[in-house]
LOTORMI-724168 format. One record per residue (C-alpha): x negated, y, z; residue number from 1. Coordinates in Angstrom, 1 decimal, decimal comma, padded with zeros to 4 digits, always signed. Layout:
<site><east>X</east><north>Y</north><up>Z</up><i>NUM</i></site>
...
END
This chain:
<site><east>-013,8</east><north>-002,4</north><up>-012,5</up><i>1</i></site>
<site><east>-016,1</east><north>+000,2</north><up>-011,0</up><i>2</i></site>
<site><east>-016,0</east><north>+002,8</north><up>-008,5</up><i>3</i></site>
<site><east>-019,2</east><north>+004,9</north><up>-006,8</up><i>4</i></site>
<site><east>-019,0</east><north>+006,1</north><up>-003,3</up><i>5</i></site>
<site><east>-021,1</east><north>+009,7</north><up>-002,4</up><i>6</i></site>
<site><east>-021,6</east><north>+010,8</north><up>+001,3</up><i>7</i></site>
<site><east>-020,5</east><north>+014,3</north><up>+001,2</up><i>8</i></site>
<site><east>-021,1</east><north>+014,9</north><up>+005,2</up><i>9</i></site>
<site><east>-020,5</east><north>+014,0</north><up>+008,6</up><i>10</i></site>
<site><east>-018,4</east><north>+011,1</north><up>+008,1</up><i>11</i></site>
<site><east>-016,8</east><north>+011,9</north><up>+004,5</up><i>12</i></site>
<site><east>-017,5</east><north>+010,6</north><up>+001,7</up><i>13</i></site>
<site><east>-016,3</east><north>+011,0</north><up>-002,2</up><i>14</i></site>
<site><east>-014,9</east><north>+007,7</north><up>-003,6</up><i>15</i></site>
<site><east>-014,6</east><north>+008,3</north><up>-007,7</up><i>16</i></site>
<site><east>-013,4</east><north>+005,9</north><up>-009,9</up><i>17</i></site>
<site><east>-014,1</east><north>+004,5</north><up>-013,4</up><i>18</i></site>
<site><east>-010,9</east><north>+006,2</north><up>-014,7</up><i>19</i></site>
<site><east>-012,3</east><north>+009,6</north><up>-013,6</up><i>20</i></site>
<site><east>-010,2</east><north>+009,9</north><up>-010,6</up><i>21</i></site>
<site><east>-011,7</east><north>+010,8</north><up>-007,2</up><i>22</i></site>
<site><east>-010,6</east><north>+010,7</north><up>-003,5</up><i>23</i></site>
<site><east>-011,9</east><north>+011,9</north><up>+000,4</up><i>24</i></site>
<site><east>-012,0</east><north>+009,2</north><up>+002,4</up><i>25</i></site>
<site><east>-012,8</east><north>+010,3</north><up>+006,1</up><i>26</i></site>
<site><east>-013,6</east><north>+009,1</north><up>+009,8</up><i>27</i></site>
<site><east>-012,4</east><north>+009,8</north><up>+013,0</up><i>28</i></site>
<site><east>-016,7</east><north>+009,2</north><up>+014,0</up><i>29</i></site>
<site><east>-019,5</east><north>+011,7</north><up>+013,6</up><i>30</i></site>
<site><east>-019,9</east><north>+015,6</north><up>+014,9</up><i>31</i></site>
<site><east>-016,5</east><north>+016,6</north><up>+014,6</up><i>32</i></site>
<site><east>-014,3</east><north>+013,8</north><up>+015,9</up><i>33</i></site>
<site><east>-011,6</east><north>+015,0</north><up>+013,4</up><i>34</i></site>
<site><east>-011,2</east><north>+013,2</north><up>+010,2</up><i>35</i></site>
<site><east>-010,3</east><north>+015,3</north><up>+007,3</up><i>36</i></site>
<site><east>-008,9</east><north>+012,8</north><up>+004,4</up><i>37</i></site>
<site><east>-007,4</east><north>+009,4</north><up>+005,4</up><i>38</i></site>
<site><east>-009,8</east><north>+006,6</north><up>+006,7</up><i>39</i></site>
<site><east>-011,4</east><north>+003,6</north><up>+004,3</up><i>40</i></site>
<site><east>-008,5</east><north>+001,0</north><up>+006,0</up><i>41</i></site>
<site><east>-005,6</east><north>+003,8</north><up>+005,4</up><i>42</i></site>
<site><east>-006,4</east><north>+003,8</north><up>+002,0</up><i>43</i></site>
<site><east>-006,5</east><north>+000,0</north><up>+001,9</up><i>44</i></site>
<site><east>-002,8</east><north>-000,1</north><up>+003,2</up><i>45</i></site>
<site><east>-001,9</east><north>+002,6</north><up>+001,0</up><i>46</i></site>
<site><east>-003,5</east><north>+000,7</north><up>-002,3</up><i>47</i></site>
<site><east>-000,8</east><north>-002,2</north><up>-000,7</up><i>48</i></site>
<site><east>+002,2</east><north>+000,0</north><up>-001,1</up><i>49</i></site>
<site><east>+001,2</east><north>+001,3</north><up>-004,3</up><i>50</i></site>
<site><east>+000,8</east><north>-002,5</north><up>-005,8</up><i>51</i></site>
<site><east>+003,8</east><north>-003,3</north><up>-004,5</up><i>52</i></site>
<site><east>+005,9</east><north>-000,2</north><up>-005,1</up><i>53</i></site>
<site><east>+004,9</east><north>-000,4</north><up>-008,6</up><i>54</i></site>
<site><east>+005,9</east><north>-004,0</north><up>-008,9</up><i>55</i></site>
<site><east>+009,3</east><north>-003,6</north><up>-007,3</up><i>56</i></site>
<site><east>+010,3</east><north>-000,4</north><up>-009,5</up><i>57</i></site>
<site><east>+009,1</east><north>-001,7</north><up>-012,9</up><i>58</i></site>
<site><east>+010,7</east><north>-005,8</north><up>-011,8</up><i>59</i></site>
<site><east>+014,1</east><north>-003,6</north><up>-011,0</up><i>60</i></site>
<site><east>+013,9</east><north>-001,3</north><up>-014,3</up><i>61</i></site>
<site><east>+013,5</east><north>-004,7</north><up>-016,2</up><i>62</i></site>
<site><east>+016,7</east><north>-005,9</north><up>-014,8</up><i>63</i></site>
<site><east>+018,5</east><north>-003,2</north><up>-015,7</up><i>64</i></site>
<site><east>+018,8</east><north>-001,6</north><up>-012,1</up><i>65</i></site>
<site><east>+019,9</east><north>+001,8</north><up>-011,5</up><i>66</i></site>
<site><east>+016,9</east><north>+002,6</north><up>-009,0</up><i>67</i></site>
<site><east>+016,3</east><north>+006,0</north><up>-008,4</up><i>68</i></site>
<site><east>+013,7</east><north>+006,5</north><up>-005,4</up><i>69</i></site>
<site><east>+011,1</east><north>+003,7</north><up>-003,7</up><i>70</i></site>
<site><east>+009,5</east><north>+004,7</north><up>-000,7</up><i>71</i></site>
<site><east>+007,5</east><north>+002,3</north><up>+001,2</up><i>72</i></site>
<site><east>+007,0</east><north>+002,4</north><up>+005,0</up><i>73</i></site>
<site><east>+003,5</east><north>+000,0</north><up>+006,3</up><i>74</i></site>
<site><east>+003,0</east><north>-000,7</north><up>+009,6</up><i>75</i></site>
<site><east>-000,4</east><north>-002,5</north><up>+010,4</up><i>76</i></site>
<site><east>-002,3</east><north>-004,2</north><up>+013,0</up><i>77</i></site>
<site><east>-005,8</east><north>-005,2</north><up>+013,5</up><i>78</i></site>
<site><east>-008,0</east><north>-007,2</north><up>+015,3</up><i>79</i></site>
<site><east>-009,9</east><north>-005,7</north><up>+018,5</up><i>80</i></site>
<site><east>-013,4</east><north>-007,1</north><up>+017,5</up><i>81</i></site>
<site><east>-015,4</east><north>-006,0</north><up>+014,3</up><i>82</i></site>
<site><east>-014,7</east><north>-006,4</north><up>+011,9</up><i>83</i></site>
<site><east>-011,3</east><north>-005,1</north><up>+012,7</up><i>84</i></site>
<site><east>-009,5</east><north>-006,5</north><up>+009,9</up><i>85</i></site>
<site><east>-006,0</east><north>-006,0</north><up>+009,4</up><i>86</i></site>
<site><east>-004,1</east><north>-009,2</north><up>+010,8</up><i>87</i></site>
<site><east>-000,5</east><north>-008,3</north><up>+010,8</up><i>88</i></site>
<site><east>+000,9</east><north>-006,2</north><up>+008,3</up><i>89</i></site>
<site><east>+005,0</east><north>-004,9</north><up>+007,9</up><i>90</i></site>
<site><east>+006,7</east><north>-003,4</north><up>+004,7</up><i>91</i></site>
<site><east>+009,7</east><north>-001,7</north><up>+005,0</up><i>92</i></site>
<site><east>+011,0</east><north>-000,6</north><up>+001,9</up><i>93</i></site>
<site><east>+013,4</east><north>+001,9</north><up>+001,4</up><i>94</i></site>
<site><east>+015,7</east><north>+001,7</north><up>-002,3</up><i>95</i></site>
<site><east>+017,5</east><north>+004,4</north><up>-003,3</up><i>96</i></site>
<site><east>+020,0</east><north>+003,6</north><up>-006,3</up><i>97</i></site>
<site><east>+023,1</east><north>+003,3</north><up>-008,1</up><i>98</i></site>
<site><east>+024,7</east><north>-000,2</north><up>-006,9</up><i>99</i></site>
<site><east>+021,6</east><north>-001,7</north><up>-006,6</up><i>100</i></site>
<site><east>+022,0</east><north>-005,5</north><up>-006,4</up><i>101</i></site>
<site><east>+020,8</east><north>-007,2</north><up>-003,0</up><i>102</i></site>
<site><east>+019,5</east><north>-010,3</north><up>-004,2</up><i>103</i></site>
<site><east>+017,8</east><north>-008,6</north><up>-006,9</up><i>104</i></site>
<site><east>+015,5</east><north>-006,1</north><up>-004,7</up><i>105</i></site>
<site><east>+015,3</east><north>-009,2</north><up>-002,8</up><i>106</i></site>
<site><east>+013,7</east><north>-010,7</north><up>-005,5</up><i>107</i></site>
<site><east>+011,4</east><north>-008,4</north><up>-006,6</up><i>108</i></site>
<site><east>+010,0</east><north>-007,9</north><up>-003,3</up><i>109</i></site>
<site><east>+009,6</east><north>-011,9</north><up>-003,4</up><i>110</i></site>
<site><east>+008,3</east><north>-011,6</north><up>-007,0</up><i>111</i></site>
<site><east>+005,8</east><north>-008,8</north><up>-006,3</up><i>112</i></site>
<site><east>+004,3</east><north>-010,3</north><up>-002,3</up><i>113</i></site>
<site><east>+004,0</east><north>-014,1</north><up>-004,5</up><i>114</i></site>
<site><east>+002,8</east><north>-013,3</north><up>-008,1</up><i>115</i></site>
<site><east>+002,0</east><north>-009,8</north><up>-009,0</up><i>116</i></site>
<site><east>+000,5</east><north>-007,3</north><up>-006,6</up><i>117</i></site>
<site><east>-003,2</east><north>-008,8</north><up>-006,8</up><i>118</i></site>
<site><east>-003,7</east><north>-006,3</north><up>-003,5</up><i>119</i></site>
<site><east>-001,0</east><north>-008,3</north><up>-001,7</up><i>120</i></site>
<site><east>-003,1</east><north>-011,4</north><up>-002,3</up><i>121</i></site>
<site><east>-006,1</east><north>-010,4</north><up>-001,1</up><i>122</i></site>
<site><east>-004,7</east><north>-009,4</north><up>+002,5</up><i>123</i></site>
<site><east>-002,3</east><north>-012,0</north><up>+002,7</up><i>124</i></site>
<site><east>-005,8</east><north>-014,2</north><up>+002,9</up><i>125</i></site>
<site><east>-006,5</east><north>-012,5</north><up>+006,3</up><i>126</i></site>
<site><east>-003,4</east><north>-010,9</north><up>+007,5</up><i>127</i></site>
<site><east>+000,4</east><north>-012,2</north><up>+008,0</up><i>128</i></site>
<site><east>+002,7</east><north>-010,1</north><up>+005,7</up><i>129</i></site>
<site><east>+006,1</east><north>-009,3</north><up>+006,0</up><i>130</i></site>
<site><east>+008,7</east><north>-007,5</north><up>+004,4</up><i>131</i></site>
<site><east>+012,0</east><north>-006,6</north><up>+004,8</up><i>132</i></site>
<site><east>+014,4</east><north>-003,8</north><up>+003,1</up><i>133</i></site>
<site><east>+017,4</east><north>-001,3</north><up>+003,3</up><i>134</i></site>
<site><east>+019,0</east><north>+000,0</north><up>-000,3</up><i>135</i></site>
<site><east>+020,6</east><north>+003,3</north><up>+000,1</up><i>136</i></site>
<site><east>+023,3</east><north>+004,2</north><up>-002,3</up><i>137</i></site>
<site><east>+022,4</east><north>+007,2</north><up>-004,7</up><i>138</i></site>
END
């Protein structure tokens, strides 16, 4: 995996990846004070909840779950010193779905924080993760 990182201006910069896909990331820092595409760590907690949405949709679809919407809310904290890492970090996912099975959302959540989402692992290293859940029927 590759990716290349271009300083557009001010405190913007291009990140483009291997696949061809590129993305603003911003600052709140340099002449303007106004960031104009999320920051470096939003991006990292927005990698999370893609991992982990994808995870939980495709563990549910395998198990024959009638899920029909997956939205992820993060809530994050970080350290006052640099590096500011994150150090507490909340998912509240929100399941939208025909009779979708309690114990089985439970699960993948479970499935996807322990084995699968490889961006999960790497914050749980330095951060304390948490999750929790509310299905709404669809």
């Amino acid at each position: 995996m590759k990716a290349r990182i271009k300083w557009i201006e001010d405190r913007n910069f291009l990140g483009q990846s291997d696949t061809g896909h590129a993305v603003v990331m911003g600052s709140m820092g340099g002449k303007t004070g106004v960031a104009i595409a999320p920051t470096p760590m939003e991006m990292i907690l927005m990698g999370l909840g893609g991992c982990t949405s994808y995870d939980v949709v495709h563990i549910l679809e395998r198990g024959r779950e009638s899920i029909i919407d997956c939205a992820v809310e993060i809530e994050a904290e970080r350290a006052a010193e640099d590096p500011k890492i994150f150090t507490r970090i909340h998912l509240h996912f929100l399941l939208t779905g025909k009779a979708l099975n309690p114990a089985k959302v439970e699960r993948a959540i479970a499935l996807s924080a322990e084995k699968y989402c490889s961006a999960s692992a790497m914050l749980a290293k330095a951060a304390d993760i948490t999750h929790d859940f509310e299905i709404v029927e669809g």
